[in-house]
DSSP file (Angstrom, degrees, kcal/mol; ACC not computed):
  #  RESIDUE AA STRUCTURE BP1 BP2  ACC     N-H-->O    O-->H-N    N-H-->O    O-->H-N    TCO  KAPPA ALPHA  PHI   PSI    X-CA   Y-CA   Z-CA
    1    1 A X              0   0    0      0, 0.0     7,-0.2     0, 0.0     2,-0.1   0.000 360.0 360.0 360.0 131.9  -41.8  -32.8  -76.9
    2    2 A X        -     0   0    0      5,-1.8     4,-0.2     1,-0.1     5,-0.1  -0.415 360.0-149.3 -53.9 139.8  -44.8  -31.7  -79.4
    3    3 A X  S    S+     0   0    0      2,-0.1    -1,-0.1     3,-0.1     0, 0.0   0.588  94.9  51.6 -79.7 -17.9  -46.7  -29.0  -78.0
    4    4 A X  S    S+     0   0    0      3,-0.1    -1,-0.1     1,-0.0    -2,-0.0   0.874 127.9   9.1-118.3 -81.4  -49.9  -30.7  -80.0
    5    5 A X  S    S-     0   0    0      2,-0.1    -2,-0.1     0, 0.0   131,-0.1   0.201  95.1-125.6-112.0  37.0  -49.9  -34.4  -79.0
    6    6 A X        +     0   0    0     -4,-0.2     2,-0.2    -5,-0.1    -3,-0.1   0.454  59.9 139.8  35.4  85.2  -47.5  -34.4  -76.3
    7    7 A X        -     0   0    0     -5,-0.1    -5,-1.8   128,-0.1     2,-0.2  -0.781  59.0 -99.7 -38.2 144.5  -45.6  -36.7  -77.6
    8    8 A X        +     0   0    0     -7,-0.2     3,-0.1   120,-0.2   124,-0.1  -0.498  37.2 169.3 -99.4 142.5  -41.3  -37.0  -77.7
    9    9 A X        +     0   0    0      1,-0.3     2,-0.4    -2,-0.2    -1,-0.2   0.867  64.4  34.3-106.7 -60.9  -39.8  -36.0  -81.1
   10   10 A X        -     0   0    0     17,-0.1     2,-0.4     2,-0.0    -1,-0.3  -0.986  59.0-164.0-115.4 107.9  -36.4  -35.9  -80.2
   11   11 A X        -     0   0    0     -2,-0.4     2,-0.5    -3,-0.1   114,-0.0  -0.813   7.6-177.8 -72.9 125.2  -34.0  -37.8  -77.8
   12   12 A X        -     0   0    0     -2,-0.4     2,-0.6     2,-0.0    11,-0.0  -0.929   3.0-177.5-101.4 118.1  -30.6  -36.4  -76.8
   13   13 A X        +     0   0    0     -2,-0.5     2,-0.2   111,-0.0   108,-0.1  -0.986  12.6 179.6-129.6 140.7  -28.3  -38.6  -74.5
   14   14 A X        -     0   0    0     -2,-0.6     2,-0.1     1,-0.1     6,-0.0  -0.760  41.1 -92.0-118.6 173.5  -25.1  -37.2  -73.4
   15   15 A X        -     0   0    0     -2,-0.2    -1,-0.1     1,-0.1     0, 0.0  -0.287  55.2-111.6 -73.2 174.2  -21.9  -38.0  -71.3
   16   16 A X  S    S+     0   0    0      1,-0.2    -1,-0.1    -2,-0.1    -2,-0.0   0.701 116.8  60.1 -73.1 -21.6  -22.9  -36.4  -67.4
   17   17 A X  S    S+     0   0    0      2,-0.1    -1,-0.2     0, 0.0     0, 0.0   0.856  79.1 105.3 -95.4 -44.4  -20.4  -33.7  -67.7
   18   18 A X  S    S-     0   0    0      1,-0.1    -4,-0.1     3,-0.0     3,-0.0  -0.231  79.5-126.4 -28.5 111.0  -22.2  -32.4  -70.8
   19   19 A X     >  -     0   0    0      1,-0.1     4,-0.8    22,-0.0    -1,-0.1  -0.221  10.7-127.6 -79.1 156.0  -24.0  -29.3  -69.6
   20   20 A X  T >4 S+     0   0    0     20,-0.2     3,-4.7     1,-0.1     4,-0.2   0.981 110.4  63.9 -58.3 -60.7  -28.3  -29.4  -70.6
   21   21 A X  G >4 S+     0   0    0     19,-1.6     3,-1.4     1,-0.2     4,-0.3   0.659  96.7  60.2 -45.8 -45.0  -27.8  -25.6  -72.3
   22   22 A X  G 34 S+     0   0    0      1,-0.3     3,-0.4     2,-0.1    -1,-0.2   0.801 100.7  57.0 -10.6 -54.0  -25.1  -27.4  -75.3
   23   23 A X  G X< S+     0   0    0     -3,-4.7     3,-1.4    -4,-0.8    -1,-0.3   0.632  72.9  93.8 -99.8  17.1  -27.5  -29.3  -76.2
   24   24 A X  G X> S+     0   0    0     -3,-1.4     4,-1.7    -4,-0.2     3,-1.1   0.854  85.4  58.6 -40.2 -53.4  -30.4  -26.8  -77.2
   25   25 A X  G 34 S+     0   0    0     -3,-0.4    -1,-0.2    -4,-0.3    -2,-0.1   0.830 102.8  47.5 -25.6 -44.7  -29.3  -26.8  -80.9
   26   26 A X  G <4 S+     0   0    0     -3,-1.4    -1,-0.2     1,-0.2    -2,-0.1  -0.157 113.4  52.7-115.0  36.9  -29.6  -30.2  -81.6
   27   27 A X  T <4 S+     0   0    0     -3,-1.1    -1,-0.2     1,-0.1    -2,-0.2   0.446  89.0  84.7-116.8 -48.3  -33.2  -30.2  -79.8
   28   28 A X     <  -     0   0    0     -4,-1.7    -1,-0.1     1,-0.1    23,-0.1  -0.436  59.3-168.4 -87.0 148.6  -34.6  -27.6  -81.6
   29   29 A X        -     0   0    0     -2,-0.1    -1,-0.1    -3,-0.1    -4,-0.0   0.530  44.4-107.1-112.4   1.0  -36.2  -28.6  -85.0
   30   30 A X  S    S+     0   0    0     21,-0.1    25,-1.2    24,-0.0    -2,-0.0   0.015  99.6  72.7 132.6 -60.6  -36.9  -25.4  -86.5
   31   31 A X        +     0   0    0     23,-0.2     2,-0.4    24,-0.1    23,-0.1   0.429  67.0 124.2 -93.4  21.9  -40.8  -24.6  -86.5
   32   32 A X        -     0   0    0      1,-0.2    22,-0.1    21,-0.1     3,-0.1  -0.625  40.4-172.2 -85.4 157.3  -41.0  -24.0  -82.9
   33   33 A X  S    S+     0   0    0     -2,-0.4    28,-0.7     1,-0.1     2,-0.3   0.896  73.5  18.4 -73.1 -62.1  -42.4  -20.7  -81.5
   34   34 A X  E     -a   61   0A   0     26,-0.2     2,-0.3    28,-0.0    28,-0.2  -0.677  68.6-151.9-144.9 156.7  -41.8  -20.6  -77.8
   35   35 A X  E     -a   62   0A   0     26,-1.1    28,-3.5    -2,-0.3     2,-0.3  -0.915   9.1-161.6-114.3 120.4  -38.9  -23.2  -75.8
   36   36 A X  E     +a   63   0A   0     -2,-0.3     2,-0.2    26,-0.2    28,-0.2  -0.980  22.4 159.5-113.0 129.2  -39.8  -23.9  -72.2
   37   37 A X  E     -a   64   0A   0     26,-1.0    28,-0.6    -2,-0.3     2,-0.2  -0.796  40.3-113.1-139.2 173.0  -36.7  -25.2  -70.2
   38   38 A X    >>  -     0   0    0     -2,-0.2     3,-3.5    26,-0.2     4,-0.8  -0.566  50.8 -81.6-114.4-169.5  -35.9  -25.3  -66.8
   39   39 A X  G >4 S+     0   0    0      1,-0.3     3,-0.7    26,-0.2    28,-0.1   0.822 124.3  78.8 -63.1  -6.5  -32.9  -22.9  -65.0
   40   40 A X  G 34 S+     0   0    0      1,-0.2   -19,-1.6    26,-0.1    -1,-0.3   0.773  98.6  37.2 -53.2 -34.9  -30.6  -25.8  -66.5
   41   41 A X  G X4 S+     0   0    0     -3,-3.5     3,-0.9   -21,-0.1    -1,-0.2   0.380  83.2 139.8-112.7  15.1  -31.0  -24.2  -69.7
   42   42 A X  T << S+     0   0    0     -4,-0.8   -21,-0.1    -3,-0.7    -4,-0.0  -0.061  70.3  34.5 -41.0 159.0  -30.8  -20.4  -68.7
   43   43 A X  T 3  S+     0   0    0      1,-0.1    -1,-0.3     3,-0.0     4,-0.1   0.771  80.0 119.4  43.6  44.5  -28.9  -18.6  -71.2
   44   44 A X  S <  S+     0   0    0     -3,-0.9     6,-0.2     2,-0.1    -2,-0.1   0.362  73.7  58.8 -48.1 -25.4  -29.8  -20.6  -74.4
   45   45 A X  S    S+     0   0    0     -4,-0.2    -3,-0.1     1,-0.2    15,-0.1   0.590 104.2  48.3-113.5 -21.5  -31.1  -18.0  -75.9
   46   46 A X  S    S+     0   0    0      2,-0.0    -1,-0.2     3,-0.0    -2,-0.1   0.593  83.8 104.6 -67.2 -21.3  -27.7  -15.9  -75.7
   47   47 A X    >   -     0   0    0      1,-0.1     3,-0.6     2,-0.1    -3,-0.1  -0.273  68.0-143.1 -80.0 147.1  -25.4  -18.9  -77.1
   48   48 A X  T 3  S+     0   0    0      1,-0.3    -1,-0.1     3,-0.1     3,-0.1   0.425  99.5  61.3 -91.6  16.1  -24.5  -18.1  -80.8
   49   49 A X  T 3  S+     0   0    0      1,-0.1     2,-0.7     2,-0.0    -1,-0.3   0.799  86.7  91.7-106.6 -15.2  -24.8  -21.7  -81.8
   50   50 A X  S <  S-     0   0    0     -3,-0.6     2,-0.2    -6,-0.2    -1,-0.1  -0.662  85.4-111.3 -84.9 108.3  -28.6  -21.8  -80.7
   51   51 A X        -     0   0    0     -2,-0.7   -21,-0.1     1,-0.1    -1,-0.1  -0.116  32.7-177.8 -48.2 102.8  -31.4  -21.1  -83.5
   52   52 A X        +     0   0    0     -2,-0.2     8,-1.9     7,-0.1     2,-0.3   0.548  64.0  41.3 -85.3 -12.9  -32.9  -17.9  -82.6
   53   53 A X  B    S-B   59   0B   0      6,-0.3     6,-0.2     1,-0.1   -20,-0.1  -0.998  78.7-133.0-134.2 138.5  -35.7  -17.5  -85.5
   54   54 A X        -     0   0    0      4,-1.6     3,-0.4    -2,-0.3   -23,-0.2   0.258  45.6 -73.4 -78.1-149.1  -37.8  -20.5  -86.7
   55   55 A X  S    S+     0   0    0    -25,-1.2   -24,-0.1     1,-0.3    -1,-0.1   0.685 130.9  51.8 -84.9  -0.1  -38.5  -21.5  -90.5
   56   56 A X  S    S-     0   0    0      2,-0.1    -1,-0.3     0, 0.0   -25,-0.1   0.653 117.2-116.7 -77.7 -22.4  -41.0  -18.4  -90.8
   57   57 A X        +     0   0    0     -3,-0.4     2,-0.4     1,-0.3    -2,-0.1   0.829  66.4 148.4  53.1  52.4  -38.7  -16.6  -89.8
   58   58 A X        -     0   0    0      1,-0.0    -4,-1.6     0, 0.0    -1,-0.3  -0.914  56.1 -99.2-103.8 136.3  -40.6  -15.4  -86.3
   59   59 A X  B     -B   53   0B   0     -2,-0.4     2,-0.7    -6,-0.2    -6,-0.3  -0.366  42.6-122.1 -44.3 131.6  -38.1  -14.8  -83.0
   60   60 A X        -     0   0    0     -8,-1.9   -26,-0.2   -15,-0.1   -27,-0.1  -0.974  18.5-132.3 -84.1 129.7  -38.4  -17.6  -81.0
   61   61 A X  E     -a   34   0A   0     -2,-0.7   -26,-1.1   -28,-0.7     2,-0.6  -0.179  14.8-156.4   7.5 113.9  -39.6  -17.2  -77.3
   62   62 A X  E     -a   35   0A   0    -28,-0.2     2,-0.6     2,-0.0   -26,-0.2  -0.944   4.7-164.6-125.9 125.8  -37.6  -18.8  -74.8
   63   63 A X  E     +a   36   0A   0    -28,-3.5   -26,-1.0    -2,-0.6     2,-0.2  -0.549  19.6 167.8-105.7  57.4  -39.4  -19.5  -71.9
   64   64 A X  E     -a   37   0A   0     -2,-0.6     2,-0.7   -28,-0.2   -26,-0.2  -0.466  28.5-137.0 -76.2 141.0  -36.6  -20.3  -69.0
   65   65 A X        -     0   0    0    -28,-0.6   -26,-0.2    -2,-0.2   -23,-0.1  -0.779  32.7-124.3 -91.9 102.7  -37.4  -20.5  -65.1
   66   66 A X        -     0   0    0     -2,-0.7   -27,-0.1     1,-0.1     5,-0.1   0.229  22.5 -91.3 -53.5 159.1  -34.8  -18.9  -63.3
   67   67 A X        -     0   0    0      1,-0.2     4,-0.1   -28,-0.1    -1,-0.1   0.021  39.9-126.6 -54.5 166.3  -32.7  -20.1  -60.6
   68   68 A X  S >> S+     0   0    0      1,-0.2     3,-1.0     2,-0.1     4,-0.7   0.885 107.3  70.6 -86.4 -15.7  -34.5  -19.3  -56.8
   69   69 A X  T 34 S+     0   0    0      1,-0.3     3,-0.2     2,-0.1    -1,-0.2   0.830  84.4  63.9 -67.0 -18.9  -31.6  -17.8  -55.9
   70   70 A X  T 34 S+     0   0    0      1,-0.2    -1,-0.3     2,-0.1    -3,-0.1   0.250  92.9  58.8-110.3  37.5  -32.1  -14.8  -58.2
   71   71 A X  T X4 S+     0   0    0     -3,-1.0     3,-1.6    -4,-0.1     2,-0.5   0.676  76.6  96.0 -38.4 -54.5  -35.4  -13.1  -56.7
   72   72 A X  T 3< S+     0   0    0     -4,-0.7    -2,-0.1     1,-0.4    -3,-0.1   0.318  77.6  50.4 -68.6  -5.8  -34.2  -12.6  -53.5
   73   73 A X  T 3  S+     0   0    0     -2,-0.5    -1,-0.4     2,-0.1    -3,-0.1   0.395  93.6 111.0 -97.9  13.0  -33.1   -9.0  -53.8
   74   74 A X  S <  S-     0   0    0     -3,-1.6     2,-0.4     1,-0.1     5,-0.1  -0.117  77.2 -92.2 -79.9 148.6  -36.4   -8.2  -55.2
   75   75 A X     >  -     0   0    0      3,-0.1     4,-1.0     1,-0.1     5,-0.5  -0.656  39.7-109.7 -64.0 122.3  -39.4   -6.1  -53.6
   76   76 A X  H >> S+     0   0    0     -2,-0.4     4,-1.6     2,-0.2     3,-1.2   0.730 123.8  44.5  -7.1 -71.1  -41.9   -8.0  -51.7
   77   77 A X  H >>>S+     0   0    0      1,-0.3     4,-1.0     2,-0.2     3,-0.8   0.965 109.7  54.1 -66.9 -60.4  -44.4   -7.3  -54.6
   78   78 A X  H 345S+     0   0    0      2,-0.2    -1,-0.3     1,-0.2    -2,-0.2   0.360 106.6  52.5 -19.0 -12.2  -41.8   -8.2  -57.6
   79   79 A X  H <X5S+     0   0    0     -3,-1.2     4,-1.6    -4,-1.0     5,-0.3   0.534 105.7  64.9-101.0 -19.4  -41.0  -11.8  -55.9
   80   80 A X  H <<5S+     0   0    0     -4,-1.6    -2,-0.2    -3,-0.8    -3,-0.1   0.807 112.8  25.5 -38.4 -47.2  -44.9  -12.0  -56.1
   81   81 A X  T  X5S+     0   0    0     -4,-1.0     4,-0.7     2,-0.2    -1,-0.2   0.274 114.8  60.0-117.6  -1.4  -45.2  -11.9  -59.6
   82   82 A X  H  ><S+     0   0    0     -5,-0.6     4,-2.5     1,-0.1     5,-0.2   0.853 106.3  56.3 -84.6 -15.2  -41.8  -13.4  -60.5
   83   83 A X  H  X S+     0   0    0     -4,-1.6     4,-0.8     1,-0.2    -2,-0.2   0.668 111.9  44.6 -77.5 -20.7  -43.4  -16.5  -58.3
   84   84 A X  H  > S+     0   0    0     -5,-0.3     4,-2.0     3,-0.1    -1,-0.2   0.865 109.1  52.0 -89.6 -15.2  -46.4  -16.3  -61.0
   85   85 A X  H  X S+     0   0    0     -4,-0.7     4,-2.3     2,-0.2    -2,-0.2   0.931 116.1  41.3 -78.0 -57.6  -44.2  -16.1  -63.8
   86   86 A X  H  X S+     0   0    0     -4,-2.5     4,-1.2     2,-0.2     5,-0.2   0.844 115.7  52.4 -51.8 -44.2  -42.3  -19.3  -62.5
   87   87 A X  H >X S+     0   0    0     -4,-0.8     4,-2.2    -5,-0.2     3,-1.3   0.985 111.3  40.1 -51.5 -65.5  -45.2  -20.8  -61.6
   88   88 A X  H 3X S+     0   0    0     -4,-2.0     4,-1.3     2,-0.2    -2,-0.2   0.827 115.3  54.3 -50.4 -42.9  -47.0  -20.4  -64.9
   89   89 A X  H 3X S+     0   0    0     -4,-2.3     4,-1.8     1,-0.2    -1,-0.2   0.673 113.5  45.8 -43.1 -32.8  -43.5  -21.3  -66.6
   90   90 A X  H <X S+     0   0    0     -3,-1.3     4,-2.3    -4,-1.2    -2,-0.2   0.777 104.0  57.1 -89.8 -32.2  -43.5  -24.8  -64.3
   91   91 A X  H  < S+     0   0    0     -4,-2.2     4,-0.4     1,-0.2    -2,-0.2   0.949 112.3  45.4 -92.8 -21.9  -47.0  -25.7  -64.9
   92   92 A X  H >< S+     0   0    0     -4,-1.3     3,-1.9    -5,-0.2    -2,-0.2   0.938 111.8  47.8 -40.1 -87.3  -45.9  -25.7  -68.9
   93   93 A X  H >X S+     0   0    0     -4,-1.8     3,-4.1     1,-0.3     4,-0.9   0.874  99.1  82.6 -50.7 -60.4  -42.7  -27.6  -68.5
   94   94 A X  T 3< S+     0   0    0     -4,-2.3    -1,-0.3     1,-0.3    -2,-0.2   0.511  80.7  62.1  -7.3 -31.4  -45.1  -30.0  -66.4
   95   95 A X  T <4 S+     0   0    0     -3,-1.9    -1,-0.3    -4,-0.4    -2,-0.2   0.372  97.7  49.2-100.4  10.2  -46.2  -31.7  -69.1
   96   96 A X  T <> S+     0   0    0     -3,-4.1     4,-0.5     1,-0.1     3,-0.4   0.417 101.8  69.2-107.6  -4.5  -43.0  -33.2  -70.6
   97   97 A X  T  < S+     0   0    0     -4,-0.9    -2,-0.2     2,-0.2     4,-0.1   0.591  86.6  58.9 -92.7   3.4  -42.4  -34.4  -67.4
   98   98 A X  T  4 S+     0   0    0      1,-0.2     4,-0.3     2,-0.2    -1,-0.2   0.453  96.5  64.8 -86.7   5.2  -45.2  -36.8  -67.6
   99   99 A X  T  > S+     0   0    0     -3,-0.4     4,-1.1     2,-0.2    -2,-0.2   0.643 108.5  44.1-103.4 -35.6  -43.2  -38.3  -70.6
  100  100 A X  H  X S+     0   0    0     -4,-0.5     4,-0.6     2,-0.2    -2,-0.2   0.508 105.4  54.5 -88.9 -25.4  -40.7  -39.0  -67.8
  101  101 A X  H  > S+     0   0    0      2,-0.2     4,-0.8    -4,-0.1     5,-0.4   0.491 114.7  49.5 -97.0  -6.7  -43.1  -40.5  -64.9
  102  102 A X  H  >>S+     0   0    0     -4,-0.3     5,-2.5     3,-0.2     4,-2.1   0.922 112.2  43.0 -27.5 -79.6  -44.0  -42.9  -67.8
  103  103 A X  H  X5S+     0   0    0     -4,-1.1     6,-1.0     1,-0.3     4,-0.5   0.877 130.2  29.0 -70.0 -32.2  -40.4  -43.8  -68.8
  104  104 A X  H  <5S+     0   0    0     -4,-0.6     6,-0.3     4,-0.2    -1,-0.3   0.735 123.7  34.9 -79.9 -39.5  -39.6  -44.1  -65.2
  105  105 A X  H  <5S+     0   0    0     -4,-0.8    -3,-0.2     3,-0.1    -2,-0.1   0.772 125.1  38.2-100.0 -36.7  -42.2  -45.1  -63.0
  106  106 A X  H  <5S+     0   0    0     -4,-2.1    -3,-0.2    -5,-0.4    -2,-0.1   0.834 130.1  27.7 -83.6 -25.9  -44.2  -47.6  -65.7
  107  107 A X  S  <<S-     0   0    0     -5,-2.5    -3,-0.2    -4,-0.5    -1,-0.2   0.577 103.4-121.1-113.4  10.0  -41.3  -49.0  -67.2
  108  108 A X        +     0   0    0     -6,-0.5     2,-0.3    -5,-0.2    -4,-0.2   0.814  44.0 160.5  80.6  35.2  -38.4  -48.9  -64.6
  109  109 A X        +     0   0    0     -6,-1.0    -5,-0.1     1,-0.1    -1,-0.1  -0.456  15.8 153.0-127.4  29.4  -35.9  -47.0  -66.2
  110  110 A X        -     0   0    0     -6,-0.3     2,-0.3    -2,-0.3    -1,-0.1   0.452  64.5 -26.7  25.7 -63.0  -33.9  -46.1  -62.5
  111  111 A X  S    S-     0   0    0     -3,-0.1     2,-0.3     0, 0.0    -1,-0.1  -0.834  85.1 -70.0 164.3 142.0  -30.2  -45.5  -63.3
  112  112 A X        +     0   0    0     -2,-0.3     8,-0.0     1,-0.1    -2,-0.0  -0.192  39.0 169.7 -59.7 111.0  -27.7  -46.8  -66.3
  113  113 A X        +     0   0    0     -2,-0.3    -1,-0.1     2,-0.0     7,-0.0   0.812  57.2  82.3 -97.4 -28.6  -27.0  -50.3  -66.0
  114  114 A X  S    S-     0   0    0      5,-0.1     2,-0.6     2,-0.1     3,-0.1  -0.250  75.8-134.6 -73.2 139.8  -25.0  -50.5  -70.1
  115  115 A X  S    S+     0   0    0      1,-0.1     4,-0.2     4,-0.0    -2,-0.0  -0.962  74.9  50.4-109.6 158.2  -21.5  -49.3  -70.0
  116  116 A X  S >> S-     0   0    0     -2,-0.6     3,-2.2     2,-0.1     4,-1.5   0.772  82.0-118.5  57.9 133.1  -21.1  -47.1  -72.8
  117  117 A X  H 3> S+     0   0    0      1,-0.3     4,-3.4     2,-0.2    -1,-0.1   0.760 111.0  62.2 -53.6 -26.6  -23.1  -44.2  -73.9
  118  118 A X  H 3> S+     0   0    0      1,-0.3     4,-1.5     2,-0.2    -1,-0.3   0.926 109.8  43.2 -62.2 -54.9  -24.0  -46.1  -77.7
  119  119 A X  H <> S+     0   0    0     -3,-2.2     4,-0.9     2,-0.2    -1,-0.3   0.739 111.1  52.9 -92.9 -18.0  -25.9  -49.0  -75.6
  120  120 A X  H  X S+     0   0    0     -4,-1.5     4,-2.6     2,-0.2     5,-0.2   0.697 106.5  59.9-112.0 -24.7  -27.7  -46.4  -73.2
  121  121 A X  H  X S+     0   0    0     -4,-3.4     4,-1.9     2,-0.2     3,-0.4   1.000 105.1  44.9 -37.0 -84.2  -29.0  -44.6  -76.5
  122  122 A X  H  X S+     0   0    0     -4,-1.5     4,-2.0     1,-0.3     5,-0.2   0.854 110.3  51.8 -50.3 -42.5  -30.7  -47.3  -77.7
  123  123 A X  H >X S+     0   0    0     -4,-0.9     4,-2.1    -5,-0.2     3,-0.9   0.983 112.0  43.8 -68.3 -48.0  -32.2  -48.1  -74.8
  124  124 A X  H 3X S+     0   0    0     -4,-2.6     4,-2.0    -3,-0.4    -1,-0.2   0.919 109.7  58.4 -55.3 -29.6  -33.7  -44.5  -74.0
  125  125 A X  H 3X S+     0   0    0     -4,-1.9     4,-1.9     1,-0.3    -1,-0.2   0.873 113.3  40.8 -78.0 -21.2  -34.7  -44.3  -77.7
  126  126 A X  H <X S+     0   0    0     -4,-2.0     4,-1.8    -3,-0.9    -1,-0.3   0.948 115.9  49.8 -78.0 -38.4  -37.0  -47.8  -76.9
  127  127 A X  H  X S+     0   0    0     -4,-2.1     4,-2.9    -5,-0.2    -2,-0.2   0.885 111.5  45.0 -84.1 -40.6  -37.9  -46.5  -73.9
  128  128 A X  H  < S+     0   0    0     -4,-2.0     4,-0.2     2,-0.3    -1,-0.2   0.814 116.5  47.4   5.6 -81.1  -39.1  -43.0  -75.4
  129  129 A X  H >X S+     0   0    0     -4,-1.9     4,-2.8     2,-0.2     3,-0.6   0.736 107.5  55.0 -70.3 -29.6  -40.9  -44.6  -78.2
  130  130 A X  H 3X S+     0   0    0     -4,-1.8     4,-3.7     1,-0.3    -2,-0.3   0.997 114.3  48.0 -61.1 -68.0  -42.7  -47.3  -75.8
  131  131 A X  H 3X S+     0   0    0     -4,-2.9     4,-1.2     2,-0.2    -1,-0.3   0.468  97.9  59.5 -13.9 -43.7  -43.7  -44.3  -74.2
  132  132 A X  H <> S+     0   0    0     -3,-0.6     4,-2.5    -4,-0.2    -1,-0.2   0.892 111.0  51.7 -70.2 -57.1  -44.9  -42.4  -77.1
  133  133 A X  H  X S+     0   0    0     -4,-2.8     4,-2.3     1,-0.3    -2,-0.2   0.832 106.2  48.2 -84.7 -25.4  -47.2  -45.3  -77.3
  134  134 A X  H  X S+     0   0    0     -4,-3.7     4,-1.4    -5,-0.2    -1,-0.3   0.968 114.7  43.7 -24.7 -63.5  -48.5  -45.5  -74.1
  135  135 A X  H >< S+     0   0    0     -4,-1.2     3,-2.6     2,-0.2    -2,-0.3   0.860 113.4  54.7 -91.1 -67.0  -49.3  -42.2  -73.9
  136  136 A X  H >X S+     0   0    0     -4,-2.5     4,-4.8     1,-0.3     3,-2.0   0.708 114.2  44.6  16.4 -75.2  -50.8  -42.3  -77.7
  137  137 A X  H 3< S+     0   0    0     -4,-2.3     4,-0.3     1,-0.3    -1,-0.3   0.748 103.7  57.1 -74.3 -10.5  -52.8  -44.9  -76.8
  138  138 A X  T << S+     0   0    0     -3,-2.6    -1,-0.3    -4,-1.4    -2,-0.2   0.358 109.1  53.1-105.7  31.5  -54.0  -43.7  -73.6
  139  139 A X  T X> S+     0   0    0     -3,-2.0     4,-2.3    -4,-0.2     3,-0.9   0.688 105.2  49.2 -77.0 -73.1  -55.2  -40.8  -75.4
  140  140 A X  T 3< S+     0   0    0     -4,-4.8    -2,-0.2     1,-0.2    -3,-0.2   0.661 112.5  50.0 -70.9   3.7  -57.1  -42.5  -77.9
  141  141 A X  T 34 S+     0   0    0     -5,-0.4    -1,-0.2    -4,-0.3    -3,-0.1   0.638 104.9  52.9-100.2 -16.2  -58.7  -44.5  -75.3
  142  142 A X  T <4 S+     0   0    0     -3,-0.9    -2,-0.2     2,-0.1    -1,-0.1   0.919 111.9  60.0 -73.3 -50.3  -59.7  -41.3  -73.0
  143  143 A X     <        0   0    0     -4,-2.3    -2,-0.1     1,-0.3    -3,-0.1   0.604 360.0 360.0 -69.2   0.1  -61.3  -40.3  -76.7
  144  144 A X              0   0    0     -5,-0.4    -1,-0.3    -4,-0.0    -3,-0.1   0.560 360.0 360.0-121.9 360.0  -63.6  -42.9  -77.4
């Protein structure tokens, strides 16, 4: 998703078995600065197939939320602020997930009805784009 008009740039669809972190590569376009994932994509930022400096050549940032399980041996005050860190990490991610109560909730998009992965492509990539322009347009209509 653009960071700028929240909008989706890229769709990915995989088989289920397909782990999220794989597909980080093939996400990333190049000029970003920062990646915010959620603990799905933890270690991204280790794999030597995932682009670690954009086209300036600046480090990218990866901004992952860690599992809950791995606070818990932490100091009272240290799960304090790793609960602000996550927090602050979640309220980011938040906004691609409105790109998802869109695809989901306005147009009905439920659970894979196509067999085969080719027909369930095309369908996210309409539903994605339908999306785009929803949310496009109920942008420019908040602005005027």
């Amino acid at each position: 998703m653009d960071k700028f008009s929240g909008l989706v740039h890229h769709v990915e669809v995989t088989a289920a078995n397909v782990h999220d972190v794989t597909v980080v590569p093939r996400l990333l376009h190049g000029e970003e600065e920062k990646v915010w994932g959620d603990s799905g994509y933890l270690g991204a930022d280790k794999r030597e197939d995932t682009i670690t400096h954009n086209t300036q050549g600046k480090r990218i940032q990866y901004k992952i939320n860690r599992r809950p399980s791995q606070g818990k041996n932490n100091s009272t005050r240290s799960k304090g602020q790793i609960k602000r860190r996550e927090r602050e990490k979640s309220s980011v991610r938040a906004k691609v997930e409105h790109v998802f109560a869109v695809v989901k909730g306005l147009f009905g998009y439920r659970k894979t009805r196509y067999k085969g992965r080719r027909k369930q492509t095309a369908k996210l990539h309409i539903m994605f784009a339908l999306a785009n322009l929803f949310l496009a347009d109920k942008r420019f209509c908040l602005a005027v």
